[in-house]
C-alpha positions as CSV (number, residue, x, y, z in Angstrom):
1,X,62.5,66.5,25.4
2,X,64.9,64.6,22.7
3,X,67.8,62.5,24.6
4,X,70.2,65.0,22.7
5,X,68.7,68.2,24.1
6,X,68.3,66.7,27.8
7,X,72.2,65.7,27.4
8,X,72.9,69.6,26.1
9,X,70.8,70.9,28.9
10,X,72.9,68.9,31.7
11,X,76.0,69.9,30.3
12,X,75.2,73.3,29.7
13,X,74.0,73.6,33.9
14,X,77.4,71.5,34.7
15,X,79.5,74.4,32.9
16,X,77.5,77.2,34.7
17,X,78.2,75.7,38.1
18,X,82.3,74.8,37.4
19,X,82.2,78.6,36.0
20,X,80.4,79.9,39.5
21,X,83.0,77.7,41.6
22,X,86.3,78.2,40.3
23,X,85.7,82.0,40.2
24,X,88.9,82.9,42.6
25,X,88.1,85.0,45.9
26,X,88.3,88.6,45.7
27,X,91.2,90.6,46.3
28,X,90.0,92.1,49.9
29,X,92.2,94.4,52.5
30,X,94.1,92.8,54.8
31,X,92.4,91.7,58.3
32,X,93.0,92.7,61.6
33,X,92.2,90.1,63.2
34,X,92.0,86.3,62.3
35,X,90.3,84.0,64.1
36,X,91.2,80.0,64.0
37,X,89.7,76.9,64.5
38,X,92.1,74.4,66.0
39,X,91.7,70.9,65.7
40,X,92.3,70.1,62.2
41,X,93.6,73.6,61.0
42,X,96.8,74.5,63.2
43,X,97.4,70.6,64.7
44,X,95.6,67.4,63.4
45,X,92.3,66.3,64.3
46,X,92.7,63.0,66.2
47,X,89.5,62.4,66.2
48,X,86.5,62.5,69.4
49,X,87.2,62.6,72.3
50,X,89.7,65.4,71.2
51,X,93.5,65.5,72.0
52,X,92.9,64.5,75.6
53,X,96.6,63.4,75.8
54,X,98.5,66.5,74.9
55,X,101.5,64.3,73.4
56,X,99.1,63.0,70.5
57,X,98.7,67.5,69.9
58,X,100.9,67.7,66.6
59,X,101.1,70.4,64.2
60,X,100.1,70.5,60.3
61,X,102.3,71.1,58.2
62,X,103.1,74.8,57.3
63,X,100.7,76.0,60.3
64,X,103.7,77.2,62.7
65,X,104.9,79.7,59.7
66,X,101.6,80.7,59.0
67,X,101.1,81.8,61.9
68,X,104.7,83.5,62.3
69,X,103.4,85.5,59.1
70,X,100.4,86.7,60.3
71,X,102.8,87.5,63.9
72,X,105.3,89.4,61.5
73,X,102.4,91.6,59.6
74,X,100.8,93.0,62.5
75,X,97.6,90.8,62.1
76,X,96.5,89.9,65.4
77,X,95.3,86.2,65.6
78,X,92.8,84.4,68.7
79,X,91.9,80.8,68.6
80,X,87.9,79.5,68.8
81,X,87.4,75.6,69.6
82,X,85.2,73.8,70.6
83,X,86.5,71.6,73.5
84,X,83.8,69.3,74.7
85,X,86.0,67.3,75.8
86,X,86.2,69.0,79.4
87,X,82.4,68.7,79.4
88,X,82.6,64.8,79.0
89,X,85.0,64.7,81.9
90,X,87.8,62.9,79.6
91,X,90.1,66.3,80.9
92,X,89.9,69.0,83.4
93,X,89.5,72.5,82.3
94,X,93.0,73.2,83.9
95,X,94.9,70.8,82.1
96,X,93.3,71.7,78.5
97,X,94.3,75.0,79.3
98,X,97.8,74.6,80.9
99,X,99.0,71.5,79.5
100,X,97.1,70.9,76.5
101,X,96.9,74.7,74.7
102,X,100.5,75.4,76.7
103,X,102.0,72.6,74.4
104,X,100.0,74.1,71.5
105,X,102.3,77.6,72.1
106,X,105.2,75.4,73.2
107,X,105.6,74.1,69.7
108,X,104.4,77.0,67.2
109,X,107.3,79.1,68.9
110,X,109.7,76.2,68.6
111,X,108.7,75.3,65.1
112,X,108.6,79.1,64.0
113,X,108.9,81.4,66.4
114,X,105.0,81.9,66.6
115,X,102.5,83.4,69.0
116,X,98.8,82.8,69.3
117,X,97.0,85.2,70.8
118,X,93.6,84.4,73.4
119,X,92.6,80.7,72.9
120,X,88.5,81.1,73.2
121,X,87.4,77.3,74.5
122,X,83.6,76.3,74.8
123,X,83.5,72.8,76.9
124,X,79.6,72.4,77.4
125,X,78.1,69.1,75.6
126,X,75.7,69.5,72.6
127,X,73.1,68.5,75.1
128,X,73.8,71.5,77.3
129,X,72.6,75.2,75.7
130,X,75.5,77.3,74.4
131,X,75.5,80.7,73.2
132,X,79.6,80.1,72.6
133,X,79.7,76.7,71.2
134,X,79.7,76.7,67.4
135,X,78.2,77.1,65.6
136,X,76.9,79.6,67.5
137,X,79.3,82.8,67.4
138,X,79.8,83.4,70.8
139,X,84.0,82.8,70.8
140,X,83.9,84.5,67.5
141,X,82.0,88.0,68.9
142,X,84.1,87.7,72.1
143,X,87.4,88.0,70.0
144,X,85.7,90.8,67.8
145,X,84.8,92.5,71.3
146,X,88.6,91.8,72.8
147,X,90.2,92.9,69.9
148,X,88.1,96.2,69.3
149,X,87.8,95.0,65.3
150,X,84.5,94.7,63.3
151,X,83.2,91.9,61.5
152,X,84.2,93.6,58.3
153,X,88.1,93.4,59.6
154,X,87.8,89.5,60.3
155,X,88.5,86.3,58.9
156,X,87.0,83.1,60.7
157,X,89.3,80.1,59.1
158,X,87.9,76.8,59.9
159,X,87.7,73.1,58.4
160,X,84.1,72.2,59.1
161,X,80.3,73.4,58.6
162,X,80.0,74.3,62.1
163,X,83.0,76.7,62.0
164,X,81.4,78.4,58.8
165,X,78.5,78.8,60.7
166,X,79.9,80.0,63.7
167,X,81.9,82.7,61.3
168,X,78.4,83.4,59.5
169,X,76.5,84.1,62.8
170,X,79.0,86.5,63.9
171,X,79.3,88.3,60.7
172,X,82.8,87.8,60.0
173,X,84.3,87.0,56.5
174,X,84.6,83.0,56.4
175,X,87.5,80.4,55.0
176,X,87.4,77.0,55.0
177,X,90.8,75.1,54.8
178,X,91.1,71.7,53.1
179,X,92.4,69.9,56.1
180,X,91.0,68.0,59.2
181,X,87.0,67.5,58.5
182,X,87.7,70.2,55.2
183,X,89.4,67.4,52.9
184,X,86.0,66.3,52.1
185,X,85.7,69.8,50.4
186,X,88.7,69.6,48.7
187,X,88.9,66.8,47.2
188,X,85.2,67.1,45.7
189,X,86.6,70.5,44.0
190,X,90.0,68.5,42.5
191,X,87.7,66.3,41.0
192,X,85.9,69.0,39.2
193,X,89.3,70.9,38.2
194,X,88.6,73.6,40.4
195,X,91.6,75.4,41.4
196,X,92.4,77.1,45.0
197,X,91.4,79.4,46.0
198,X,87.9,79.1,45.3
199,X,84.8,81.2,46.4
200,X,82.0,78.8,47.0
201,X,79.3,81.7,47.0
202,X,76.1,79.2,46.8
203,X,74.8,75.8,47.4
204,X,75.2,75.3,43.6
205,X,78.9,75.7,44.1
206,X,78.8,73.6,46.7
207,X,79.9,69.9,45.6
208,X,79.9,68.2,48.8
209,X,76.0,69.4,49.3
210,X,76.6,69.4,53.5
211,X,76.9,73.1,53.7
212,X,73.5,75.4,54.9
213,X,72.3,78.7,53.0
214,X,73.8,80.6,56.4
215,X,77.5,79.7,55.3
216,X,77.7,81.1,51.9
217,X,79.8,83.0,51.1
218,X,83.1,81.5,52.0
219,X,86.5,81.0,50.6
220,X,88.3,78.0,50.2
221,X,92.4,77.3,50.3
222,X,94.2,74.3,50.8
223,X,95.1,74.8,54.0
224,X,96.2,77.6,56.8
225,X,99.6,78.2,55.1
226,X,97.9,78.8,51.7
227,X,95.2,80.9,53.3
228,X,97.6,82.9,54.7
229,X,100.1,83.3,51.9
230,X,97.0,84.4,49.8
231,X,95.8,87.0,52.4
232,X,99.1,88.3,52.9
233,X,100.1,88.2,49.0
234,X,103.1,86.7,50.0
């Protein structure tokens, strides 16, 4: 093949993929439940071992009035994390729950007036079996049982691969936010133009090449605020 023809044929596959991965997410009825990862979507990930000082738990930006939003238009919301923290013996289940996740509420109704609904925790290692740790679905089909809501009428938002898996094995709609572990993601799509939100529907679409066949397809938006201003076409 000429040099000319191999440099068409390259461009030609580039322009199908950026024309796959800025298509913008379809318009879809609003859920009844969402579902949200926390570390790195409603506060900032510190890192492993976790917030195991619940002073160092701060909120993003914009993730208290998301929240409130959702609160105001009836959606129901549930938190799934992964908290193997408690597992490790860095914290006790009792003060994740009490002190940790109470300053978590503490601070979305003093920032906004929000409520979380049930905080779903998994706090078995990765070398222990788990049916609820992600990415398994467990959390995820708890909240769908809880809530009495189908698949269909959920939206799993997360910032990593795990999360979109979790989301995937449960069979709930998935969105990955561009914070925490998800910045990877977005900054690979501003480098290729690609406007938010997006709908990575493939691994061709995929420009970070780190997520499996089982996550596609899910949305992307800058961050919880964005995905909820978009959901709630507000």
């Amino acid at each position: 093949m000429r040099a000319s023809s191999r440099a068409s044929s390259r461009a030609s596959v580039r322009a199908t993929t950026r024309a796959r991965a800025t298509t913008t997410t379809r318009a879809r009825a609003t859920p009844a439940l969402v579902a949200l990862d926390r570390d790195g979507v409603i506060n900032i990930d510190v890192g492993a071992p976790g917030v195991i000082d619940a002073e160092r738990l701060v909120l993003l930006p914009g993730a208290a009035r998301a929240v409130r939003a959702l609160n105001d238009a009836g959606v129901r919301t549930c938190v799934c994390t992964n908290q193997t923290c408690v597992g490790k013996g860095y914290v006790t289940e009792r003060y994740l729950v009490e002190t940790v996740h109470g300053r978590l509420r503490e601070l979305l109704r003093a920032e906004a007036g929000a409520e979380l609904g049930e905080i779903y925790y998994a706090t078995k290692t990765k070398d222990e079996a788990c049916e609820r740790r992600k990415p398994a679905g467990g959390m995820v089909l708890e909240a769908l049982a809880a809530a009495g809501v189908s698949g269909e009428e959920c939206v799993f938002v997360g910032d990593t691969v795990t999360d979109m898996q979790a989301g995937a094995r449960a069979g709930v709609r998935r969105a990955l936010v561009c914070t925490g572990y998800g910045k990877l993601m977005g900054d690979a799509l501003r480098e290729r133009n690609v406007r938010l939100p997006t709908t990575i529907a493939m691994r061709a679409d995929d420009p970070t090449l780190s997520f499996p066949d089982e996550c596609f397809p899910f949305d992307v938006y800058e961050d919880l605020n964005h995905f909820v201003a978009c959901t709630l076409d507000i």
